[in-house]
C-alpha angles and dihedrals in degrees: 000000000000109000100016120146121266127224113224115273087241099047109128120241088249099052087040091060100023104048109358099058099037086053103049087047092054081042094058114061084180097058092043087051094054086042087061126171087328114136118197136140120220117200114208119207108195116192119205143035114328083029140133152127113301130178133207121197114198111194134160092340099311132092127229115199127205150168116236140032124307134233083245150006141213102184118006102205106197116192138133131263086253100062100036088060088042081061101039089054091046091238086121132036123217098232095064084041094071104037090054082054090246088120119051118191128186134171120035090007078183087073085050085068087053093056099103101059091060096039101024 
């Protein structure tokens, strides 16, 4: 997304899902709005050190974040520290992520197209 906020370069993986996110989603009307009434839950599996299991709950426009692992999950989204902070600075885009097998995804790989709306 141009123009999209960036997260500093030394956010943790827990204050990027639990407090940064939630909080640029609230902060966009526009991006509640394209979310819409969808409910889903994304599990994110960080490698590495500073890493961890993070879960994102999109519900009714708005984004929940949380440490741990969820009930359930709609798209599960494995990569390492390295590259999550390689996309969060824009220095990578997810597309070639994935292509370059840095990024895995499993489970509705349709709300994987829609990642962008709720990370950015």
């Amino acid at each position: 997304m141009a123009g999209r906020p960036l997260p500093p370069d030394d956010i943790a993986p827990d204050e990027f899902f639990t407090r940064w996110i939630p909080e640029i989603v609230a902060a966009d009307a526009e991006r509640r709005a394209r979310l819409g009434a969808a409910d889903h839950v994304l599990l994110f599996e960080l490698e590495g050190d500073g890493g961890g299991l993070f879960h994102l709950r999109v519900r009714e426009g708005l984004v929940e974040g949380y440490c741990g692992a969820p009930e359930r999950v709609d798209l599960r989204v494995r990569l390492d520290v390295v590259t999550w902070r390689e996309l969060n600075r824009g220095a990578l885009s997810a597309p070639e992520a994935f292509l370059r097998r840095r990024v895995r995804l499993e489970g509705n790989l349709a709300l994987a197209l829609k990642l962008h709306l709720i990370i950015g």
